[in-house]
C-alpha positions, 0 to 999 in steps of 0.5 A: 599238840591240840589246836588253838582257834585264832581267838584263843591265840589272839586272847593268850597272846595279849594275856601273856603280854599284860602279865608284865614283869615277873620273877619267874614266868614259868608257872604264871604262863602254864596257868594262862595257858590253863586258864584260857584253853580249857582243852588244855590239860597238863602242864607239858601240853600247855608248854608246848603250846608257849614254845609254839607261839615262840617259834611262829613269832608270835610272842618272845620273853625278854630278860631284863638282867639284876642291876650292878651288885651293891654290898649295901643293898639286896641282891639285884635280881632278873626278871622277865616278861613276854612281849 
């Protein structure tokens, strides 16, 4: 896994924590990661790095789970960010 210098880090970790709630954080995140490591160049390589400032506790995902189900209204659907 490529290193990150501790700017790249410092920057990913605030731009993943001012994406704010999503739908899906998967493909948003991969693209953060792109977009400010540019020794990065896959997705997988990308992900690794995500799991990795999980790990060290850097960053975590929170889940916020849909409302109670009501027939009259759209399903309620999760969402999550990274905090």
């Amino acid at each position: 896994m490529p290193e990150l210098t501790p700017d790249q880090e410092r920057e990913l970790v605030d731009a993943l924590k001012g994406l704010g709630w999503h739908l899906r954080l998967d493909g948003i995140s991969v693209g953060t990661v792109l977009a400010i490591c540019p020794d990065i160049n896959s997705d997988e390589m990308a992900e690794e790095i995500l799991n990795d400032l999980v790990q060290r506790g850097l960053v975590s995902q929170e889940i916020e789970h849909g409302t109670q189900l009501d027939t009259s209204k759209p399903m309620p659907l999760a969402r999550s960010r990274w905090i």
